[in-house]
NUTIZA-163437 format. One record per residue (C-alpha): residue number from 1; x, y, z. Coordinates in pm, whole numbers, plus 50000, padded with zeros to 5 digits. Example, Ala and Ser with C-alpha at 12.3 -4.5 7.8 and 13.67 -1.06 7.14 Angstrom:
<robas>
<vexmi 1, xx 51230, yy 49550, zz 50780> $
<vexmi 2, xx 51367, yy 49894, zz 50714> $
</robas>
This chain:
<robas>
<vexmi 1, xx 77128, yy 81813, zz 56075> $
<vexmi 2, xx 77446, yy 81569, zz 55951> $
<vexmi 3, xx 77480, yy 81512, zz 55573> $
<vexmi 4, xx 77671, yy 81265, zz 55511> $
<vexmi 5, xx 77785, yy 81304, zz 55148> $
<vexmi 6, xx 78119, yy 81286, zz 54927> $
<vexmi 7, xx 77962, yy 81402, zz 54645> $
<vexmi 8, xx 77957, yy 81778, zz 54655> $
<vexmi 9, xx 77724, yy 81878, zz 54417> $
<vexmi 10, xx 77490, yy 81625, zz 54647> $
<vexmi 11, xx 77572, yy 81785, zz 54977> $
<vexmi 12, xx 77534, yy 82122, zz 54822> $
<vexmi 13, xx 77137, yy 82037, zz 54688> $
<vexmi 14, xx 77026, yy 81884, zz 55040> $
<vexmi 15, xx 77180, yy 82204, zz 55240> $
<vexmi 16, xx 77040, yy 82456, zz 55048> $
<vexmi 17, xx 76686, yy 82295, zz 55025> $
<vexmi 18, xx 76704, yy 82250, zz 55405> $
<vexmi 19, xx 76950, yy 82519, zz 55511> $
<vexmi 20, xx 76665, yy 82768, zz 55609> $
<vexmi 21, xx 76483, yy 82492, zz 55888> $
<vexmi 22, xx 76827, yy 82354, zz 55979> $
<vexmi 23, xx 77191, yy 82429, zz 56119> $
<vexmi 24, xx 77368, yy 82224, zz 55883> $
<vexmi 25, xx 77676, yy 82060, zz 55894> $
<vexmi 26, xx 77837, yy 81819, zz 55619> $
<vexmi 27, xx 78118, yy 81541, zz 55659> $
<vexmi 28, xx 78232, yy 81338, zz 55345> $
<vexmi 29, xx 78229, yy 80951, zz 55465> $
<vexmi 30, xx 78119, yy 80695, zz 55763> $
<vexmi 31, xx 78429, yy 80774, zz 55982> $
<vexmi 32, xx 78389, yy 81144, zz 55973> $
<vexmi 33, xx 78035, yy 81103, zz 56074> $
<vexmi 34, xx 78053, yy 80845, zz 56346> $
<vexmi 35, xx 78344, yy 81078, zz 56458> $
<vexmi 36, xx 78128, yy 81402, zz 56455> $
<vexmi 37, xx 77847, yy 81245, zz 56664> $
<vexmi 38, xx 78120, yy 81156, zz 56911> $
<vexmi 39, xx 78140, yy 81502, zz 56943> $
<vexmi 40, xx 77806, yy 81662, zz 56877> $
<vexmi 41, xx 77466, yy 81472, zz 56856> $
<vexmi 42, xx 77272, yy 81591, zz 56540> $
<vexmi 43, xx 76866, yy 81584, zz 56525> $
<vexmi 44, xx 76880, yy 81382, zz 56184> $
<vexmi 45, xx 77127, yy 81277, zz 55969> $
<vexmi 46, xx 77138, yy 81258, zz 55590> $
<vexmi 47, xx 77355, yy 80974, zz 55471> $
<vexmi 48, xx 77515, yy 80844, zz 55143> $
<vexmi 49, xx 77565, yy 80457, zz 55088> $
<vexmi 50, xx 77859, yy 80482, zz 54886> $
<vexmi 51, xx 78145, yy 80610, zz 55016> $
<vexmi 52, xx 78511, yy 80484, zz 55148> $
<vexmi 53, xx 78647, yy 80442, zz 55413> $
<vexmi 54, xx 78402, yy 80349, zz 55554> $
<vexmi 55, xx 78045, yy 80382, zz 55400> $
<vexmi 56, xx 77684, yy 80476, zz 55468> $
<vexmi 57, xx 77567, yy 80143, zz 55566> $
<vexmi 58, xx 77833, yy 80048, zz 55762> $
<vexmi 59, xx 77855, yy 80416, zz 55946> $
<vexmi 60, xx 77475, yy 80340, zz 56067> $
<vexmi 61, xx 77510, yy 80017, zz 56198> $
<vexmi 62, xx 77778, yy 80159, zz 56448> $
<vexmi 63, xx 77557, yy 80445, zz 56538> $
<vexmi 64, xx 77230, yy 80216, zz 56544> $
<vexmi 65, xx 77431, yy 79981, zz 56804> $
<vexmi 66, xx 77572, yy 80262, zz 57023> $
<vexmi 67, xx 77329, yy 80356, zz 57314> $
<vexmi 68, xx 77450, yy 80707, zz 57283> $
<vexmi 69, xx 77333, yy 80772, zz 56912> $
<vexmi 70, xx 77070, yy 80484, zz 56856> $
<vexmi 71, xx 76802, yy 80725, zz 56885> $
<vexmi 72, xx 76931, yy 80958, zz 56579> $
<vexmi 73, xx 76690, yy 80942, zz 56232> $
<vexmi 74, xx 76926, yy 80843, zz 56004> $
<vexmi 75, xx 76755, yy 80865, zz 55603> $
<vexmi 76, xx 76983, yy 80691, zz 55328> $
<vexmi 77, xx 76972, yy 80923, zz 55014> $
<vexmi 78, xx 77081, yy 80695, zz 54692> $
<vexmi 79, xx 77024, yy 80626, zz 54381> $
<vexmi 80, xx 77113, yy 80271, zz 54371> $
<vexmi 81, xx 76735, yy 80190, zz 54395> $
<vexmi 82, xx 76717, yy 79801, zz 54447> $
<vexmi 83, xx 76514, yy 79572, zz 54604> $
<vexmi 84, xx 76829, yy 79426, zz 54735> $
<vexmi 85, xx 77007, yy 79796, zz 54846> $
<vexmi 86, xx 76620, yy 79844, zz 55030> $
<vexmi 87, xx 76690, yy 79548, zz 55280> $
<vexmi 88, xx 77040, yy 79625, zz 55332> $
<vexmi 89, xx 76934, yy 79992, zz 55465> $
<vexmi 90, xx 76664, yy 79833, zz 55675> $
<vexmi 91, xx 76891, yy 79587, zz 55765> $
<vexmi 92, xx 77143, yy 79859, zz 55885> $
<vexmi 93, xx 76881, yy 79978, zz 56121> $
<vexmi 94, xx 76821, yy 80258, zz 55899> $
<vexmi 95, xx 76485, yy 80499, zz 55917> $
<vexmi 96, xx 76403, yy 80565, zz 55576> $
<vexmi 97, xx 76545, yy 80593, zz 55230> $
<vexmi 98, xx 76521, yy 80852, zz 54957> $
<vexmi 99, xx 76623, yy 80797, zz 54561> $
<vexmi 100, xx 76828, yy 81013, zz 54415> $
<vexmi 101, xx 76782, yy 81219, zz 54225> $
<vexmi 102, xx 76491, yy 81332, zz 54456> $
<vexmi 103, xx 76240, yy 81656, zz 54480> $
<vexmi 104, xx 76321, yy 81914, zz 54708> $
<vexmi 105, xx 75952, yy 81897, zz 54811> $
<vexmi 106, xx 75976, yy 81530, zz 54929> $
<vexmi 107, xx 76297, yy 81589, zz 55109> $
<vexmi 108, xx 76173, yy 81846, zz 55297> $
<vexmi 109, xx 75871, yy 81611, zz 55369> $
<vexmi 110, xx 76082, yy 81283, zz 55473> $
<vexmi 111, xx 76285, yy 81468, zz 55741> $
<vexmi 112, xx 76016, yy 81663, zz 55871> $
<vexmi 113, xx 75791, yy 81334, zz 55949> $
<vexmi 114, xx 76103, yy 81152, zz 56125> $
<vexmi 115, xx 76198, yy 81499, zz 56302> $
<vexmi 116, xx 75807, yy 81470, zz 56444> $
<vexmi 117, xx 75852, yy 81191, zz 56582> $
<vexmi 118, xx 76204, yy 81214, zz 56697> $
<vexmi 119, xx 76102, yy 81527, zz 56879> $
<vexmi 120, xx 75791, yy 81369, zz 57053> $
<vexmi 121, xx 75971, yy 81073, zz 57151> $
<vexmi 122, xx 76231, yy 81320, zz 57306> $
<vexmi 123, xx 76010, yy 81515, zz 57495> $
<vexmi 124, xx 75816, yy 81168, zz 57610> $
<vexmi 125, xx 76180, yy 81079, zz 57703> $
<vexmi 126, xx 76260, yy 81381, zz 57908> $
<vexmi 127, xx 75916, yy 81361, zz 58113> $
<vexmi 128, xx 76018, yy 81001, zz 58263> $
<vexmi 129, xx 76385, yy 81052, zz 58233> $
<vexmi 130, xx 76412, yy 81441, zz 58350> $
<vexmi 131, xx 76452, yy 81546, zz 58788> $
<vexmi 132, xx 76156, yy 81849, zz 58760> $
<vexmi 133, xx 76376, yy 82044, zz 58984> $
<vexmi 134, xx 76744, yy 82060, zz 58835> $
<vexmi 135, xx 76707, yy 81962, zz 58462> $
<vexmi 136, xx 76919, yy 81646, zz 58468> $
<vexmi 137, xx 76829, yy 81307, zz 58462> $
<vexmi 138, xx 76673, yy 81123, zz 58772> $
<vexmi 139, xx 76768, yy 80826, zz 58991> $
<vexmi 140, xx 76526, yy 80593, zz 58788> $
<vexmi 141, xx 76690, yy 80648, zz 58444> $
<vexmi 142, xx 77049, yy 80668, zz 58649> $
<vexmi 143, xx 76997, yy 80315, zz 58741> $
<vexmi 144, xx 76890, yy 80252, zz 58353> $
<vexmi 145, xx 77180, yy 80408, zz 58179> $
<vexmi 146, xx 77465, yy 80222, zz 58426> $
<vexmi 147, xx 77335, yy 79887, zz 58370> $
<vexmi 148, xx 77300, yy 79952, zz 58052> $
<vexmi 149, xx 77648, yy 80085, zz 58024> $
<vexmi 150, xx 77828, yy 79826, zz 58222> $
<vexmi 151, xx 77708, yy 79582, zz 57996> $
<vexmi 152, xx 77838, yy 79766, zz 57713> $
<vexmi 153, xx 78214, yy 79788, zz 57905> $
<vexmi 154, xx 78175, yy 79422, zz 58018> $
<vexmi 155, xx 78112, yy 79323, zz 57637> $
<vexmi 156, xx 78389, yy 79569, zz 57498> $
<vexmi 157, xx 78652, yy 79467, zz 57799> $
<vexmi 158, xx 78630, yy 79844, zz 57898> $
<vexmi 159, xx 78654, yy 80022, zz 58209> $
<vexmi 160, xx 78391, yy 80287, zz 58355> $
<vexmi 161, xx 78389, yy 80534, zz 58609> $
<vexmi 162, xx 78147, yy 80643, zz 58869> $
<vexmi 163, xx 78129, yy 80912, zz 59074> $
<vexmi 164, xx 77868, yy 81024, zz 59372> $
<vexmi 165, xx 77900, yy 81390, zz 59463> $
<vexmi 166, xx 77727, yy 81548, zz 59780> $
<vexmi 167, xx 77713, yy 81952, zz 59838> $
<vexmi 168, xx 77893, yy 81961, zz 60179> $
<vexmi 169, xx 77729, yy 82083, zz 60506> $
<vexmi 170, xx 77441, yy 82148, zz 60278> $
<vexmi 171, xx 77163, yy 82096, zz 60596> $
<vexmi 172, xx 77318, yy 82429, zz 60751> $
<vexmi 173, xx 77292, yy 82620, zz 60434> $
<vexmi 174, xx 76935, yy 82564, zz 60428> $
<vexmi 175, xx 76907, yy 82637, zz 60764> $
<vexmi 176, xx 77078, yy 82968, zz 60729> $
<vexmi 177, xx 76951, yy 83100, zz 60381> $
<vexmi 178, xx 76596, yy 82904, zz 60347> $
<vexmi 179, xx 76495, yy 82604, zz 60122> $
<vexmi 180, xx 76430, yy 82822, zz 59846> $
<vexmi 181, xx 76783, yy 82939, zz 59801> $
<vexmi 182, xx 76869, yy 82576, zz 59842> $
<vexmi 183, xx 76669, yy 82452, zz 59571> $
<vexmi 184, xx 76837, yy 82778, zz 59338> $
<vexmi 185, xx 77152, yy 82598, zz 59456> $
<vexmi 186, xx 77037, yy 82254, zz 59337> $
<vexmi 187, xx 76998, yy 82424, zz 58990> $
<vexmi 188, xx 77305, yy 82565, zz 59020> $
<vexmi 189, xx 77547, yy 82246, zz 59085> $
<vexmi 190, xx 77374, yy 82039, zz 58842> $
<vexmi 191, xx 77420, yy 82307, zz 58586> $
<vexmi 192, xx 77790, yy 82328, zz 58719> $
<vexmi 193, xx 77835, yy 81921, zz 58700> $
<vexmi 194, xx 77669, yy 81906, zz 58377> $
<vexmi 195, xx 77938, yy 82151, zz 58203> $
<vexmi 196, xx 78257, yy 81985, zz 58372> $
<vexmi 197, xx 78131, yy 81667, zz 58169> $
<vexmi 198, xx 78263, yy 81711, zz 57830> $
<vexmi 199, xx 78161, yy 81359, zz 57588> $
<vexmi 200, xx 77792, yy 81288, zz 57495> $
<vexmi 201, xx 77821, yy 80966, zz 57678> $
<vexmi 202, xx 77940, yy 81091, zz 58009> $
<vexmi 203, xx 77580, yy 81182, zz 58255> $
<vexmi 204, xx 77494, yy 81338, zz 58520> $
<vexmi 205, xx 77183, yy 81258, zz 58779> $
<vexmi 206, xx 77008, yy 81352, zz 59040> $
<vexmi 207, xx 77095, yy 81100, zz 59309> $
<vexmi 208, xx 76914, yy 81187, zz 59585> $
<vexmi 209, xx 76875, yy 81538, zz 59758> $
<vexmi 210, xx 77168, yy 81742, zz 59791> $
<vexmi 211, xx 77349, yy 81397, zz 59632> $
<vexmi 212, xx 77456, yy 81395, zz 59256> $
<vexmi 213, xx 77585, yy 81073, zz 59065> $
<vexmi 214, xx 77811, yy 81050, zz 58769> $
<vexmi 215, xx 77830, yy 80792, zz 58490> $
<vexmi 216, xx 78162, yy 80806, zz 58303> $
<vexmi 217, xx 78181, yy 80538, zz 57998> $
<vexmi 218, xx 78501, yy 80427, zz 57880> $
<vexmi 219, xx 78712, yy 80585, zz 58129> $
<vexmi 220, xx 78999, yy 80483, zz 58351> $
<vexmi 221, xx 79112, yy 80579, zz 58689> $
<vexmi 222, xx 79291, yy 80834, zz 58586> $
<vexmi 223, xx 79014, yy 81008, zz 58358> $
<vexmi 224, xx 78786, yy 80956, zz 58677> $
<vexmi 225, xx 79011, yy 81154, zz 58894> $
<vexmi 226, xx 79042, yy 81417, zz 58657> $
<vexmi 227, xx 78678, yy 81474, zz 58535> $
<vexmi 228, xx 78667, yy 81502, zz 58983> $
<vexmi 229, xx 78948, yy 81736, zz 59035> $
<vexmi 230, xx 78730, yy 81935, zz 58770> $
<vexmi 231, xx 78426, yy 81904, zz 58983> $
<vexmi 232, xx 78526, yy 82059, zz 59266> $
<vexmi 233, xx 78746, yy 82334, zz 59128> $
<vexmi 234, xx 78430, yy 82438, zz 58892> $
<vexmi 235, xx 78195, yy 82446, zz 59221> $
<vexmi 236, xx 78474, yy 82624, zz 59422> $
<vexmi 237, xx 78477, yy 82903, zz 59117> $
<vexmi 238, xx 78120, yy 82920, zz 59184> $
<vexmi 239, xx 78231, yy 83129, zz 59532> $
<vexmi 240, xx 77882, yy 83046, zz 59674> $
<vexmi 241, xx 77846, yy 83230, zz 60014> $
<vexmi 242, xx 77823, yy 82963, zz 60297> $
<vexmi 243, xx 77908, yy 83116, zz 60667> $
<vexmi 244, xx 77776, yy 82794, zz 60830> $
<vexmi 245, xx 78053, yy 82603, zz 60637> $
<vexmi 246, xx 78406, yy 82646, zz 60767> $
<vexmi 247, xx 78542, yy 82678, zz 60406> $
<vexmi 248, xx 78285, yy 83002, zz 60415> $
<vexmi 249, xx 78153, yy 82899, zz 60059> $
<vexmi 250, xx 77977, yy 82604, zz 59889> $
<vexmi 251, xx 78201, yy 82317, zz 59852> $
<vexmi 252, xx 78123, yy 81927, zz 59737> $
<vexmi 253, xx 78339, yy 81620, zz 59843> $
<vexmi 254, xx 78319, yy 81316, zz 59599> $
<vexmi 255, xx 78330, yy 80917, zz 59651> $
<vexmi 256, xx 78468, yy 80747, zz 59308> $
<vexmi 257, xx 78494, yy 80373, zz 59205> $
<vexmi 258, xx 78519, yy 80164, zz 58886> $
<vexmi 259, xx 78401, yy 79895, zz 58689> $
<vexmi 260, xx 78684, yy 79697, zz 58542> $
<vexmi 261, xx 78742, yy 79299, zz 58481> $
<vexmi 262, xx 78317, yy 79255, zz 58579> $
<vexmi 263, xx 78487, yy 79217, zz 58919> $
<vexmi 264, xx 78173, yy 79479, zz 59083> $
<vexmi 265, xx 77761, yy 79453, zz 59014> $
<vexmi 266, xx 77594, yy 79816, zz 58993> $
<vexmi 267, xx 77493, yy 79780, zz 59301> $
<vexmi 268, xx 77892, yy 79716, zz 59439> $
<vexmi 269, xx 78006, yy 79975, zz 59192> $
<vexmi 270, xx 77710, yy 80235, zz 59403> $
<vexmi 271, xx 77841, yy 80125, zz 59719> $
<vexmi 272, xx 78185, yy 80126, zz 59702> $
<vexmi 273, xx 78171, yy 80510, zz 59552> $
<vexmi 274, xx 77894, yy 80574, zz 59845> $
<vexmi 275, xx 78196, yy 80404, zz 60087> $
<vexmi 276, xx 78472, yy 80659, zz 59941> $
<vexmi 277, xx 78219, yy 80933, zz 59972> $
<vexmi 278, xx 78206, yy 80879, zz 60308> $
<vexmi 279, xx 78558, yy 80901, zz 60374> $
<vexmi 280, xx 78573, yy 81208, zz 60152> $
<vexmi 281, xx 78382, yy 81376, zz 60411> $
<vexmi 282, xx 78518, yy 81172, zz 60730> $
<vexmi 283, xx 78832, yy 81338, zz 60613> $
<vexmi 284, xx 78735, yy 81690, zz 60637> $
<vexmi 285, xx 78505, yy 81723, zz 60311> $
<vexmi 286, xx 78583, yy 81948, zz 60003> $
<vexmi 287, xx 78816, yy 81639, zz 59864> $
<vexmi 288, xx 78787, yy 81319, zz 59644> $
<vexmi 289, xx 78825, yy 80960, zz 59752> $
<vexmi 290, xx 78818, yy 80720, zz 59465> $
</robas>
């Protein structure tokens, strides 16, 4: 849980009436919050209206509009209690309001009801979102989540990078260990993808069999190549047996492109990372191509 609150005495009552249910964490204005979701997505956040720089309401229209944090129950604690301060929360895309001063009894109550639901919809979200077999998302909410974030770069003149990763000679390490040790191995790259991704907004999928896909918001060429060179020194330190490989262990090539200037359609931006792929591996394999 996030409270948002520069009032200490404030921040003080809602962590210790929620402290035993919650890891809480406390920031003292908009900035510092938008910032600390940037870094680490809370369940629910508790949020003051008044505060500078930047303040409650303005803090939750930025995380209401960003695809990344929309989700997040965000409950305005004040004690400006107005018909017009109601509308402006609502209005902010807020999910409830408490007046200060409040009971401890119907805090407790307000965030459990929105953490219900949050938590529902999450685990609805992960059952049509989810690949069953390595724990990342799938190719159907892959092809969700680029659209949706190529708009968001083509309407904030940003770049994006993508990135399509296939496990090398990965046919003869089934044929040599078994499909069971090949689906262990699944498990194991997307694990290994997932942790050389380091911002909430940066995803990994399932692209298709031994193929993995990267989505990398707000990112130039130069980020892309890195977040790759990262990629395929993390799988190396892996040291995954494979004699049927001549590098004698697991290895991955990797196909990049990017969106920039509108100039590519997602299904251009797939293909032209699918094209670079290729080479990766025309080229020997166990290298990038972007």
């Amino acid at each position: 849980m996030l409270i948002v609150e520069d009032e200490t005495i404030s921040a003080v009552i809602a962590m210790s009436a929620l402290s035993d249910s919650f890891v809480t964490h406390h920031v003292t204005d908009g900035q510092a919050a938008i910032d600390f979701c940037a870094e680490s997505l809370p369940d629910i956040i508790l949020m003051d209206i008044n505060m500078k720089p930047i303040n409650g309401l303005d803090a939750c229209r930025v995380l209401k509009n960003d695809t990344t944090t929309s989700h997040i129950p965000i409950i305005f604690m004040t004690a400006d209690v107005n018909p017009t301060t109601e509308d402006q929360c609502w209005d902010a895309g807020a999910n409830d309001f408490i007046n200060k001063p409040y009971s401890i009894k119907t805090l407790r109550n307000r965030v459990n009801s929105h953490l219900s639901v949050k938590l529902l919809t999450d685990k609805l979200k992960e059952l049509v979102t989810i690949d069953g077999m390595t724990n990342i998302l799938n190719r159907r909410y892959l092809d969700y989540y680029l659209d949706e974030q190529m708009r968001l770069a083509s309407r904030n003149k940003a770049s994006l990078g993508f990135l399509l990763i296939d496990i090398d000679y990965f046919k003869n390490f089934n044929d040599t260990f078994g499909h069971l040790r090949g689906d262990e191995v699944l498990k194991i790259v997307a694990k290994s993808l997932q942790s050389s991704l380091s911002r909430p907004s940066d995803a990994v999928a399932r692209f298709g069999g031994e193929e993995f896909a990267i989505v990398l918001p707000d990112t130039q060429h130069d980020g892309l190549v890195h977040v790759a060179k990262r990629i395929l020194n993390n799988i190396e330190e892996l040291a995954i047996l494979h004699p049927a490989s001549p590098f004698e262990k697991l290895t991955v090539s990797i196909g990049g492109s990017m969106f920039e200037d509108k100039q590519l359609d997602q299904l251009q931006l797939i293909e032209k990372a699918d094209n670079n792929l290729y080479k990766a591996k025309a080229n020997g394999r166990n290298q990038i191509k972007t």
